[in-house]
C-alpha positions as a Markdown table, in Angstrom:
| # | Residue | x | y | z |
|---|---|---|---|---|
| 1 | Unk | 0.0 | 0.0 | 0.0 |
| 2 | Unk | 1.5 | 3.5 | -0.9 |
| 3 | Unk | 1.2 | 6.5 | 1.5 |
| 4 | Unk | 1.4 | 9.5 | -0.9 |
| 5 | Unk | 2.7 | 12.5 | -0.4 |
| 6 | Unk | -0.5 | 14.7 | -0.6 |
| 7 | Unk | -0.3 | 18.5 | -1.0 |
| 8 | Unk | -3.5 | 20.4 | -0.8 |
| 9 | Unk | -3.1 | 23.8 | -2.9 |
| 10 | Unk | -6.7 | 25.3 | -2.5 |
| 11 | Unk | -7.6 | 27.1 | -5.0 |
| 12 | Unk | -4.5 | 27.7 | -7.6 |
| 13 | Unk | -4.1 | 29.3 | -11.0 |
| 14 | Unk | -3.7 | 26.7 | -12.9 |
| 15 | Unk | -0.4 | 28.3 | -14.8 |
| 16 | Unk | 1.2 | 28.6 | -11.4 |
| 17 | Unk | 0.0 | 24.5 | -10.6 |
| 18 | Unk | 1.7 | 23.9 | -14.0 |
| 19 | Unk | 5.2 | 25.1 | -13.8 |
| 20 | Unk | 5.0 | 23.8 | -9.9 |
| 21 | Unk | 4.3 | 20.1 | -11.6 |
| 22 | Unk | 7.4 | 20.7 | -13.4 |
| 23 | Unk | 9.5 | 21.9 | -11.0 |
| 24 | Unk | 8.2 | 18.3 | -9.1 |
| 25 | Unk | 8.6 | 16.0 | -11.9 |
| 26 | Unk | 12.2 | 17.4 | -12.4 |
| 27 | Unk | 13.2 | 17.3 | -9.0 |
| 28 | Unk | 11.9 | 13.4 | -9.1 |
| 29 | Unk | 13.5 | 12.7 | -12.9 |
| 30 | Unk | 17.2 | 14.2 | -11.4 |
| 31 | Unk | 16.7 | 12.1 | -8.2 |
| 32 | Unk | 16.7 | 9.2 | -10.4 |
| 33 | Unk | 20.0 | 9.9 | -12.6 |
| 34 | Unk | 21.9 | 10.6 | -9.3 |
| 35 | Unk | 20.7 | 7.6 | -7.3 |
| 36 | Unk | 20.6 | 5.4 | -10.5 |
| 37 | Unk | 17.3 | 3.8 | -8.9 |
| 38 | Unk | 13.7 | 4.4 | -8.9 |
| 39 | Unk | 12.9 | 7.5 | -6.7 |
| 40 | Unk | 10.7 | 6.9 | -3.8 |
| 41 | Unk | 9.5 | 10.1 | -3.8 |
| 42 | Unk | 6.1 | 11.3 | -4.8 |
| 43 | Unk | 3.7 | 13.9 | -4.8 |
| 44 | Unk | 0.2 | 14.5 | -5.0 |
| 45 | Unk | -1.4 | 17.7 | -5.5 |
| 46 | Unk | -4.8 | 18.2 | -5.0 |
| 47 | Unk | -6.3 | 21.2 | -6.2 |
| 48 | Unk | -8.9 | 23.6 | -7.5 |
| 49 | Unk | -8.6 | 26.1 | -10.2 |
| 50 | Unk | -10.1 | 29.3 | -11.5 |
| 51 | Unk | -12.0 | 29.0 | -14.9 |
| 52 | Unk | -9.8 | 27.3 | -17.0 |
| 53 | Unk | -10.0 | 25.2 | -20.5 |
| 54 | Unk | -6.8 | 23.3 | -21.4 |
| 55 | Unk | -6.2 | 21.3 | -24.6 |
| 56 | Unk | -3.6 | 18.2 | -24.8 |
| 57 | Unk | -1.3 | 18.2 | -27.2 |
| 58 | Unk | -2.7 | 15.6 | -29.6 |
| 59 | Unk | -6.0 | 18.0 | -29.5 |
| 60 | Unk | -8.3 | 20.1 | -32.0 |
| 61 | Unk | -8.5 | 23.8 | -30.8 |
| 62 | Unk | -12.3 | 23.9 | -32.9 |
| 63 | Unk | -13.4 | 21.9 | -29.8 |
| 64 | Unk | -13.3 | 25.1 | -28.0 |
| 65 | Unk | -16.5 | 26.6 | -28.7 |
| 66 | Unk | -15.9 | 30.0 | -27.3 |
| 67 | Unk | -14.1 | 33.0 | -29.2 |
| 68 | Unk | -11.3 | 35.1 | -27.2 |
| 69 | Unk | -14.0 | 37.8 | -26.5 |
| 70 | Unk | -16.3 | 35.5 | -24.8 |
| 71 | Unk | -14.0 | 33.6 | -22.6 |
| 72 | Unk | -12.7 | 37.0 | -20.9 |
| 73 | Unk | -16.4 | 37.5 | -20.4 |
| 74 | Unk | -16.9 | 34.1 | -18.3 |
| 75 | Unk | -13.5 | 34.9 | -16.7 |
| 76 | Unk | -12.0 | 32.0 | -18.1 |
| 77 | Unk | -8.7 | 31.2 | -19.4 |
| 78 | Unk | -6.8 | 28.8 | -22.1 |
| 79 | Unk | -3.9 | 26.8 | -22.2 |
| 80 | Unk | -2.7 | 24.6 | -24.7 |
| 81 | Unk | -0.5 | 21.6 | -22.6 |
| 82 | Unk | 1.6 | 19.1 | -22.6 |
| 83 | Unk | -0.7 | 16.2 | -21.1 |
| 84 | Unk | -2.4 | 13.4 | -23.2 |
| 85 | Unk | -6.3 | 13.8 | -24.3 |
| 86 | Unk | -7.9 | 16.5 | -25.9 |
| 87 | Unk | -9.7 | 19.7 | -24.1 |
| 88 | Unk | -11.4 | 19.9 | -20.9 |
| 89 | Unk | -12.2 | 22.4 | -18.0 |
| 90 | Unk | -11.5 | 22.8 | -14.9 |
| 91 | Unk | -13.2 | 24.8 | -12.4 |
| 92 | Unk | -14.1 | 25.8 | -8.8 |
| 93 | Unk | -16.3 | 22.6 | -7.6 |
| 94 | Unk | -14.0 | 20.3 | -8.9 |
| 95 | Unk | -11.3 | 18.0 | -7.8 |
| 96 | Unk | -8.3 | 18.0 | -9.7 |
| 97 | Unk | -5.7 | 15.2 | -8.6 |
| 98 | Unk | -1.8 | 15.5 | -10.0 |
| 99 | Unk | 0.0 | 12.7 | -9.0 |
| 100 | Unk | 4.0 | 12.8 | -10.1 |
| 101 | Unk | 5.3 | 9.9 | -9.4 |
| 102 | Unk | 7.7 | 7.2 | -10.5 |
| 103 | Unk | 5.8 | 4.1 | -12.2 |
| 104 | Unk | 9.3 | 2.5 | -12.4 |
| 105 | Unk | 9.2 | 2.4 | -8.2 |
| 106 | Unk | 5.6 | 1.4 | -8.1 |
| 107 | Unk | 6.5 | -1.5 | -10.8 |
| 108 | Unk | 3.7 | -0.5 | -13.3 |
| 109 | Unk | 3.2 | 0.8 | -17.2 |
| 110 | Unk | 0.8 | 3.6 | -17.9 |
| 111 | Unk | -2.1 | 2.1 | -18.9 |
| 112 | Unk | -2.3 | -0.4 | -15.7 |
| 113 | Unk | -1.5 | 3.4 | -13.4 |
| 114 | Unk | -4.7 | 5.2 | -15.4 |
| 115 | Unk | -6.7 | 2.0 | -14.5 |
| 116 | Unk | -5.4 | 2.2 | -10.9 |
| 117 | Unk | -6.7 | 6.4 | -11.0 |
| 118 | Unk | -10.0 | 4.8 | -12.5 |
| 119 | Unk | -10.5 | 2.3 | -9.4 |
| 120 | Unk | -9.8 | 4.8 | -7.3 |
| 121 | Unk | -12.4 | 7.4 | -8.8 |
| 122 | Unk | -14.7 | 4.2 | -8.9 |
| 123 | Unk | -14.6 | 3.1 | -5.4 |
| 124 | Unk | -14.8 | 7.0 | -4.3 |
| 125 | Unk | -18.4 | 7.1 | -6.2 |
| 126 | Unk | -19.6 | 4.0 | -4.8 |
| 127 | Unk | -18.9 | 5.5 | -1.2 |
| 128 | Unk | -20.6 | 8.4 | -2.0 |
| 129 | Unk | -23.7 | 6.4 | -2.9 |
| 130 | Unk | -22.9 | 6.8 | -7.2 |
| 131 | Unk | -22.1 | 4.1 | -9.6 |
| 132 | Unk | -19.4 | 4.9 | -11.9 |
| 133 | Unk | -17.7 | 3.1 | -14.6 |
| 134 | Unk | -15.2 | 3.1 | -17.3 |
| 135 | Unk | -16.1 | 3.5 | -21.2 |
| 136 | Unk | -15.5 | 1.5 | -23.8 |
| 137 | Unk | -12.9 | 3.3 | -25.9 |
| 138 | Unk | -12.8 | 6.4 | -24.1 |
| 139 | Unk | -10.6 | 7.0 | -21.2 |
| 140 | Unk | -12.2 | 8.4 | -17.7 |
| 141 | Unk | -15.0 | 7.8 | -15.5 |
| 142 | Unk | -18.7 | 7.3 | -16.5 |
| 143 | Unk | -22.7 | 7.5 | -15.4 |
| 144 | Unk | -24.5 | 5.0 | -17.3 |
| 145 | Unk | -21.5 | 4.4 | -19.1 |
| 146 | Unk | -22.6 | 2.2 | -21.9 |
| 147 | Unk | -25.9 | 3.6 | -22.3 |
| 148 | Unk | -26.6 | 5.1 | -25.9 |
| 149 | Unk | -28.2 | 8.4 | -24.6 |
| 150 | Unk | -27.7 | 8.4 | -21.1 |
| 151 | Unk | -24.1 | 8.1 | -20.9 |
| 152 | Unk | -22.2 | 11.2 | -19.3 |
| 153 | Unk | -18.7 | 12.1 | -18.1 |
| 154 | Unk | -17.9 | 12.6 | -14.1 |
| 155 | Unk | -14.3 | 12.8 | -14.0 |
| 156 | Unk | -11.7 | 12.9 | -16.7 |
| 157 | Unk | -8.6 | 11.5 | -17.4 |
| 158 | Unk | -5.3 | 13.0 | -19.0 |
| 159 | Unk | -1.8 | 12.1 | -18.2 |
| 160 | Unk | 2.0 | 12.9 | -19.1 |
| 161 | Unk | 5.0 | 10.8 | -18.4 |
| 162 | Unk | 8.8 | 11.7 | -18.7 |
| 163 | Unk | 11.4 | 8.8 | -17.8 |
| 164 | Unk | 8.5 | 6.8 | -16.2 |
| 165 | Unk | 7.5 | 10.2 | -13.9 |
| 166 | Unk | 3.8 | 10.9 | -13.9 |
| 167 | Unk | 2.2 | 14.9 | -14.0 |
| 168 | Unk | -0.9 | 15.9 | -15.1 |
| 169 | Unk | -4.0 | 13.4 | -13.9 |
| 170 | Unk | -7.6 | 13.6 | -13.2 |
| 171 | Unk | -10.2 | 15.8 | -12.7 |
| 172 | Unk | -13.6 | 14.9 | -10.7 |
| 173 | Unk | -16.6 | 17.1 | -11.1 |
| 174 | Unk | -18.3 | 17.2 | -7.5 |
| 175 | Unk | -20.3 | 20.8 | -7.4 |
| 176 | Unk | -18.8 | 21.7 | -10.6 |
| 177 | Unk | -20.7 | 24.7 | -12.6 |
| 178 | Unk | -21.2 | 22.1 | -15.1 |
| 179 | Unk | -22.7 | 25.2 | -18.1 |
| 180 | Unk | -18.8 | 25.9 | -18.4 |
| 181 | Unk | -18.6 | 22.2 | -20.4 |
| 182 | Unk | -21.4 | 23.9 | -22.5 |
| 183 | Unk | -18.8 | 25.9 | -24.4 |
| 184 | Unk | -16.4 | 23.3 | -25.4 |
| 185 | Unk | -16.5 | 19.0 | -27.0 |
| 186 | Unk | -15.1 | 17.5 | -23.8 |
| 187 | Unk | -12.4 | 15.7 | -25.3 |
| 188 | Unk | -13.0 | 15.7 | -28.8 |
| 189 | Unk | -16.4 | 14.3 | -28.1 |
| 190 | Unk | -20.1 | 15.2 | -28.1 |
| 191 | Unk | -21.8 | 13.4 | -24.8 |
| 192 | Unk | -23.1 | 14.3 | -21.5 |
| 193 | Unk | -20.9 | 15.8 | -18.3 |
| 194 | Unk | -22.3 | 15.7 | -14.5 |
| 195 | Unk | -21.3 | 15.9 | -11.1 |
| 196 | Unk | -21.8 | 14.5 | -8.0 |
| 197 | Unk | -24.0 | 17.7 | -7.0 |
| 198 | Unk | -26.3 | 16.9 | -10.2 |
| 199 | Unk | -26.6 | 13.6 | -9.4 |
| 200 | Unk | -27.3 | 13.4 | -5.4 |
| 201 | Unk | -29.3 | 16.9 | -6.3 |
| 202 | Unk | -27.4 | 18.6 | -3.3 |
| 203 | Unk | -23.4 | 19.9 | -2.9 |
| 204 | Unk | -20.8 | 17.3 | -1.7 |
| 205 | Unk | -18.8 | 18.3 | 0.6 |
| 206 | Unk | -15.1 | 18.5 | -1.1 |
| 207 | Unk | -13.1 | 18.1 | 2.2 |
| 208 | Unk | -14.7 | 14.9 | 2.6 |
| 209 | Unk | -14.6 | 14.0 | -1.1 |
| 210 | Unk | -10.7 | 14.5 | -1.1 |
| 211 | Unk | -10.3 | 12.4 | 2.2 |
| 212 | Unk | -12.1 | 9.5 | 0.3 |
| 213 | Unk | -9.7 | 9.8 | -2.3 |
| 214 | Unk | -6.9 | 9.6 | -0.1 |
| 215 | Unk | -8.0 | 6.5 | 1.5 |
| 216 | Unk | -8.6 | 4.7 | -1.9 |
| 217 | Unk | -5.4 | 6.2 | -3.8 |
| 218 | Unk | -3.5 | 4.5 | -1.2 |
| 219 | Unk | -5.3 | 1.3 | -1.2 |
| 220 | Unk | -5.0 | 0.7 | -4.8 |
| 221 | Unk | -0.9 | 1.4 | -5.1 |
């Protein structure tokens, strides 16, 4: 079982949460070269940002909806990153997890780490009284998952890895103002997005949210 290093930042521009991932994963990459062994250090950040889109490298700017004008009006910003997946937001309400860690220390690839983050997310619903899922084909965790019309997003998924060190992560809407994912195609796609708030029909506390994440982040590595 891992005990992670958990750092709670608040509420954090997400520019400022970007370079300090960085500045981690370096620190974690350079501890590697000198030690010439997996690092046993790890972070994870846990944080909430202002009004923010971000698009992954591999993504299509069109899936922002909203023109330069109209995002200032919303007070929300735009960055273009370095992380896997396509766009997404991120916003106060909502969880965002950043783990940077070493997958060579913890013995595992990427894909079995993003299933690991899924569990987690999973068993975190279920406590919460939700039943969440993964997607066929689609990366993240799911409502109704596999249902034609019902189907609809409650946390995403995007990750970037450098010599086997983890940044980026997830993002778990729990009183998200979910009219912000009106203005873009969640990751490339057209489909539904909801929270925890929409689905209980009343807010979630996030202090107890994040200490259910703890406990099942650190039962799953």
């Amino acid at each position: 079982m891992a005990e992670f290093q958990y750092i709670d930042l608040g509420l954090k521009d997400y520019k400022e949460c970007w370079e300090y991932q960085e500045k981690l994963l370096a620190q974690v990459v350079e501890e590697k070269k000198l030690l010439k062994k997996p690092s046993e250090s790890n972070h994870f950040l846990l944080v909430e940002h202002p009004n923010v889109y971000t698009l992954g490298k591999s993504g299509d700017e069109h899936n922002l909806l909203a023109h330069e004008d109209f995002l200032k009006k919303i007070e929300a910003s735009f960055y273009k990153i370095n992380r896997g997946g396509d766009i997404t937001y991120h916003g106060p309400g909502q969880i965002v997890g950043y783990p940077i860690l070493d997958l060579e220390f913890f013995d595992m690839g990427v894909r079995e780490y993003i299933e690991k983050m899924e569990e987690a997310i999973i068993a975190t619903l279920k406590h919460v009284g939700l039943e969440g899922s993964r997607k066929n084909g689609a990366t993240g965790v799911w409502i109704d998952a596999e249902h034609p019309s019902r189907a609809r997003k409650i946390c995403a998924i995007g990750v970037r890895v450098s010599r086997f060190v983890t940044m980026h992560g997830f993002a778990l809407n729990v009183n998200t103002d979910l009219r912000y994912f009106s203005y873009i195609n969640p990751c490339g796609l057209t489909f539904g997005v909801t929270s925890i708030r929409q689905e209980l029909g009343k807010e979630y506390p996030m202090e107890e949210v994040k200490e259910i994440l703890k406990r099942r982040f650190n039962e799953l590595y």
